[in-house]
C-alpha positions as CSV (number, residue, x, y, z in Angstrom):
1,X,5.0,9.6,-10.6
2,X,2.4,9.1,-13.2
3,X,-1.2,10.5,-13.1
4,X,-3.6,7.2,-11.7
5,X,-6.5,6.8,-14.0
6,X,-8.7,5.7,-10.8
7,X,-7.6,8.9,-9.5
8,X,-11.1,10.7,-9.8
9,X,-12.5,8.0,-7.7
10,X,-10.5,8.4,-5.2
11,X,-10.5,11.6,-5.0
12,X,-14.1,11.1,-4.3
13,X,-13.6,9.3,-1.7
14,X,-11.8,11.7,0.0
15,X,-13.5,14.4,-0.4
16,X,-16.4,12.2,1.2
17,X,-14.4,11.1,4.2
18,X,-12.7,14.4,5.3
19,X,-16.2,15.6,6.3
20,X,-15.7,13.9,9.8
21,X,-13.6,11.8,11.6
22,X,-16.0,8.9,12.1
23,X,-16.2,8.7,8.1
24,X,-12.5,8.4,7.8
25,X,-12.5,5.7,10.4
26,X,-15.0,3.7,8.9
27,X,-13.2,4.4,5.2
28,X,-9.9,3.1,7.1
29,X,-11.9,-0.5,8.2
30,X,-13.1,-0.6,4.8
31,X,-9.8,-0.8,3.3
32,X,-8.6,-3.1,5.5
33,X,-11.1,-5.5,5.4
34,X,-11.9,-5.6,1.6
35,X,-7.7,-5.2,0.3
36,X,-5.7,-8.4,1.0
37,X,-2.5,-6.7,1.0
38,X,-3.9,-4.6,3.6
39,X,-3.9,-8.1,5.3
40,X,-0.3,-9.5,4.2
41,X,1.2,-5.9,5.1
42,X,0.0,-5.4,8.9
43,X,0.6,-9.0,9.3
44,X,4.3,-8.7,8.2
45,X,5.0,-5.4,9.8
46,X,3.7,-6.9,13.5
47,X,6.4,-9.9,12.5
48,X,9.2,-7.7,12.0
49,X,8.7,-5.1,14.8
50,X,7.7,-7.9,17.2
51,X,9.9,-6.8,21.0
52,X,11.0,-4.2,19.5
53,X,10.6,-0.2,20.9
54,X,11.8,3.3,19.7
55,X,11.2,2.6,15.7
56,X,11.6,5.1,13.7
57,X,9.4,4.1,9.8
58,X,9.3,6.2,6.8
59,X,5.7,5.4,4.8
60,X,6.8,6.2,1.6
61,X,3.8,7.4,-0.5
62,X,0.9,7.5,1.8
63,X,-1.6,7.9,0.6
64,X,-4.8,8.4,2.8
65,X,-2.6,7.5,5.5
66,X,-4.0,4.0,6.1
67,X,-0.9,2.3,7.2
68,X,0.7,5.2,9.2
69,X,-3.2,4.7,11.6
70,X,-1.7,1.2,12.1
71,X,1.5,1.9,12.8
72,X,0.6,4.2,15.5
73,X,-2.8,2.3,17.2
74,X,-0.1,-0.9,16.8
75,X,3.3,0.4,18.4
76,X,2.9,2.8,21.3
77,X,6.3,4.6,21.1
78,X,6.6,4.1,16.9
79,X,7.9,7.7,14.6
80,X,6.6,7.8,11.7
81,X,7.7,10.2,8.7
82,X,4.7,10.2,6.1
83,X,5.4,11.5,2.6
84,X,3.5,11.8,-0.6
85,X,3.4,13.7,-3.8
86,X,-0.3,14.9,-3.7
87,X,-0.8,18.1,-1.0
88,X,-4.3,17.5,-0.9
89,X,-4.2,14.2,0.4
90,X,-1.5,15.5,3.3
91,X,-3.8,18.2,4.1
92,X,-6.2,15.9,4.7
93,X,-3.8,13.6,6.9
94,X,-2.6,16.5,8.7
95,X,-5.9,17.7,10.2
96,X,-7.0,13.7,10.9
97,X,-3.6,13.2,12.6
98,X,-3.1,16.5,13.8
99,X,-3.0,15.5,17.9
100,X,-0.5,12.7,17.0
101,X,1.6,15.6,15.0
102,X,1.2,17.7,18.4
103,X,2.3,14.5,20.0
104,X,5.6,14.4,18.0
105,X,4.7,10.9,16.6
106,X,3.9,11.5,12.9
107,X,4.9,14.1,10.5
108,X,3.4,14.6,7.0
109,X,5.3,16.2,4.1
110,X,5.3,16.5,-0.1
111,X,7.8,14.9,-1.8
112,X,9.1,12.9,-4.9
113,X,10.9,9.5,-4.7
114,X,12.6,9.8,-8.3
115,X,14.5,13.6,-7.0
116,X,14.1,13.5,-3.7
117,X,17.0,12.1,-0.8
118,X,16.5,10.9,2.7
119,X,18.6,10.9,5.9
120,X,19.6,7.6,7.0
121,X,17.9,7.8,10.1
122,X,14.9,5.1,9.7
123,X,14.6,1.5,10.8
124,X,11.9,0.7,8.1
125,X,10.6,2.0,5.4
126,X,7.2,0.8,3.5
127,X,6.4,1.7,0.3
128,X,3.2,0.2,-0.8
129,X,1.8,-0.3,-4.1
130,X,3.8,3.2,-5.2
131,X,6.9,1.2,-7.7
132,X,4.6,0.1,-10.3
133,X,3.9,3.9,-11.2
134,X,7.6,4.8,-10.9
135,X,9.8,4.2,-14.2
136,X,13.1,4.4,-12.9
137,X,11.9,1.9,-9.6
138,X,15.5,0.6,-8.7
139,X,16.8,4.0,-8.3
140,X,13.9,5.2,-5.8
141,X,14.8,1.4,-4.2
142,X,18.2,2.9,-4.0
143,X,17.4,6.0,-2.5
144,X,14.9,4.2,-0.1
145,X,17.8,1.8,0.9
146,X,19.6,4.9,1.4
147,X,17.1,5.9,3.9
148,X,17.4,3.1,6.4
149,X,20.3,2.3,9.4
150,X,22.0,-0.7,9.2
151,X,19.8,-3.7,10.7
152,X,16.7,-1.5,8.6
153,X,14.5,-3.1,6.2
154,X,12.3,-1.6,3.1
155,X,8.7,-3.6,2.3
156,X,7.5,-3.1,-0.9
157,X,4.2,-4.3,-1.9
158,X,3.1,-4.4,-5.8
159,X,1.3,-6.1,-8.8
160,X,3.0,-8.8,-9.7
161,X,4.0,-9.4,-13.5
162,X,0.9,-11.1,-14.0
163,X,-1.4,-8.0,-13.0
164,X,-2.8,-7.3,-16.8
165,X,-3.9,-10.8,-16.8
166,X,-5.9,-10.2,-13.1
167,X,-6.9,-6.9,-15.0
168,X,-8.4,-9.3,-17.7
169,X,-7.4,-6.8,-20.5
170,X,-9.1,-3.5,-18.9
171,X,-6.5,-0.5,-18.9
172,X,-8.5,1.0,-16.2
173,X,-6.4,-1.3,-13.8
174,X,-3.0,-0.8,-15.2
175,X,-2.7,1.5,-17.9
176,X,-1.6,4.0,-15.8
177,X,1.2,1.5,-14.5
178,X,5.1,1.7,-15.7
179,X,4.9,-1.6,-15.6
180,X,2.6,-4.3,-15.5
181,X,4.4,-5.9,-11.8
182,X,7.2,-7.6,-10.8
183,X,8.3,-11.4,-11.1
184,X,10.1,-12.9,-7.8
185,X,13.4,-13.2,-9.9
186,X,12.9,-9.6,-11.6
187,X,11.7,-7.7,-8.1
188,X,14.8,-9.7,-6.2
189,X,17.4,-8.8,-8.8
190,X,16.4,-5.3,-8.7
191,X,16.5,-4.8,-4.7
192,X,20.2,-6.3,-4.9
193,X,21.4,-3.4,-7.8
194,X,19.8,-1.2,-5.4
195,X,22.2,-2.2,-2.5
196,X,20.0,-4.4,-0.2
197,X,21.8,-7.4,1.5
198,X,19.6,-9.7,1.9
199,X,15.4,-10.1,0.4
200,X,12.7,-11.9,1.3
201,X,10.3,-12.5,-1.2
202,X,6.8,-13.5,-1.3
203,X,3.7,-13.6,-4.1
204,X,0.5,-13.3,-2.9
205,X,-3.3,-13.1,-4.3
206,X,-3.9,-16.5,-5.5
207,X,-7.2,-17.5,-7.1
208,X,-9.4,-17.8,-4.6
209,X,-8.7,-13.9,-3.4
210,X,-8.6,-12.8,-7.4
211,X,-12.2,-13.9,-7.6
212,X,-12.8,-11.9,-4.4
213,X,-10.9,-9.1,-5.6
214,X,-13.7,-9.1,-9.1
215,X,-16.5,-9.2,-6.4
216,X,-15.6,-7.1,-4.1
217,X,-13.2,-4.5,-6.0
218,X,-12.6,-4.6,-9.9
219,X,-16.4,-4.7,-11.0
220,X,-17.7,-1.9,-8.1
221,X,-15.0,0.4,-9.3
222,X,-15.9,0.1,-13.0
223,X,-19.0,0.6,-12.3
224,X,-18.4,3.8,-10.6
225,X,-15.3,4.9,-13.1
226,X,-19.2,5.0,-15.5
227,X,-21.2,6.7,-13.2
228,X,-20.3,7.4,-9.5
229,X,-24.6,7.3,-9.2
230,X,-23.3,3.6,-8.8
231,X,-22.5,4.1,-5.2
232,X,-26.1,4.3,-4.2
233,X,-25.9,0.5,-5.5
234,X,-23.1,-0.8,-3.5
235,X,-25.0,-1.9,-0.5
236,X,-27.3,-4.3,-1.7
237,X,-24.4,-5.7,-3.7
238,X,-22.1,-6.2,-0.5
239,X,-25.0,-7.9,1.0
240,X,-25.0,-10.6,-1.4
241,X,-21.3,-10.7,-1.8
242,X,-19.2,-9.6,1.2
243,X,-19.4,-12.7,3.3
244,X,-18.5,-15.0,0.4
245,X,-15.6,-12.9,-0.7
246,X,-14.3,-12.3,3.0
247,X,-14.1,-16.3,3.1
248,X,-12.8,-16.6,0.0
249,X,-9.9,-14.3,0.8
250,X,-9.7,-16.1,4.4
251,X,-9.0,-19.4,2.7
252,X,-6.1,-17.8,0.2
253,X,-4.1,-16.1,2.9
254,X,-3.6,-19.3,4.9
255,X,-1.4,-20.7,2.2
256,X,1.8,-19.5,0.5
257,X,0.8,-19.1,-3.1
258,X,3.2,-20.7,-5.8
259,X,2.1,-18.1,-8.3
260,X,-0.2,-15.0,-7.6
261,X,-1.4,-11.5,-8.8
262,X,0.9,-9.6,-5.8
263,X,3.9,-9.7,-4.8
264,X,5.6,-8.4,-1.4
265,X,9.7,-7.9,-1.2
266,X,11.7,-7.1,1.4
267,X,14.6,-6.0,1.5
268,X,17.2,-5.8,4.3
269,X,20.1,-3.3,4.8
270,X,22.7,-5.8,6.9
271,X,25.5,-2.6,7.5
């Protein structure tokens, strides 16, 4: 996977939040209030694991471990496998999770999705904005597909093809991409080569949340890809602009969006 040019924000980030637990939880709420596919994702992972117990999920590149907190305040008797290619980040995870690894309900582990394999032993597996970095994406989808039982499903969530427009020209966004998205056609083509049965396809980020997304995301994180000093300024800007952009992201997600600046795929192993 390719180096992220954002990376040295984030890893400002964490740095910040590993200093106590209370900072990660409030970096968590953070994420999922101000990300929209933050939204789309928990939304469609309730959906599919809706009366259903004993799931096993591989989170495929995760990050700060955002997702895998869900998964396990969401479904009391959920396992999830966590894996990622930066150590620093899993160290991280490891001591924030570290009574839910006593507890047998997590596990947090390096690895690469263009070499690595995985036991077929998973009833999901979510792999969230990671395929745009990867160049050879329907291989990983391959091996990912490999990864789940029968009845299993892989959600993949991405920029969709129209991301260096919603980037409006500014590499910092995409330039570290292997591709700029996915089309629906493109994205469902290339979970079928990779052996999936069925997908489900859905775009997502219409106007309405791309202006929230300038407010709230793209111009703060220019400002501090600048000068991180920008931070300090942050506050007084949410105050003027959270509650707008909140609403306008509201008002998006209640439609399906014909065309949009994400997309979401699913992809279903049938046998």
């Amino acid at each position: 996977m390719s180096q992220i040019e954002y990376d040295p924000i984030k890893d400002r980030f964490a740095a910040f939040i590993r200093r106590s637990r209370f900072f990660r939880r409030v970096f968590y709420a953070l994420l999922d209030m101000f990300f929209i596919r933050s939204w789309v994702v928990r939304r469609r992972l309730r959906t599919e694991f809706a009366g259903r117990t004993g799931l096993r999920v591989l989170d495929a590149g995760c990050g700060f471990g955002q997702y895998d907190r869900f998964l396990l305040a969401t479904f009391p008797d959920i396992r999830v496998d966590a894996i990622d290619v930066k150590e620093d980040y899993l160290d991280d995870c490891r001591r924030y999770f570290a009574a839910d690894i006593t507890a047998g309900r997590i596990t947090f582990r390096q690895s690469d999705l263009t070499t690595d394999t995985y036991p077929p032993d998973y009833d999901a597996v979510i792999c969230v904005d990671v395929l745009e970095h990867i160049g050879p994406d329907v291989a990983v989808m391959a091996t990912l597909r490999g990864a789940l039982k029968p009845g299993g499903f892989l959600l993949m969530h991405s920029p969709s093809d129209r991301a260096e427009e919603d980037a409006d020209g500014d590499g910092f966004f995409v330039g570290e991409h292997a591709r700029p998205g996915y089309g629906a056609a493109d994205l469902d083509a290339k979970l079928r080569e990779a052996g999936f049965d069925r997908t489900d396809i859905r775009l997502g980020t219409g106007p309405l949340a791309h202006a929230a997304w300038i407010l709230l995301i793209k111009w703060p994180m220019l400002w501090m890809n600048r000068h991180f000093a920008f931070v300090a300024v942050l506050p007084f800007w949410y105050a003027l602009t959270l509650l707008p952009g909140l609403a306008l992201m509201r008002l998006d997600v209640r439609k399906p969006a014909e065309a949009g600046y994400a997309i979401m795929g699913l992809g279903y192993r049938d046998r």
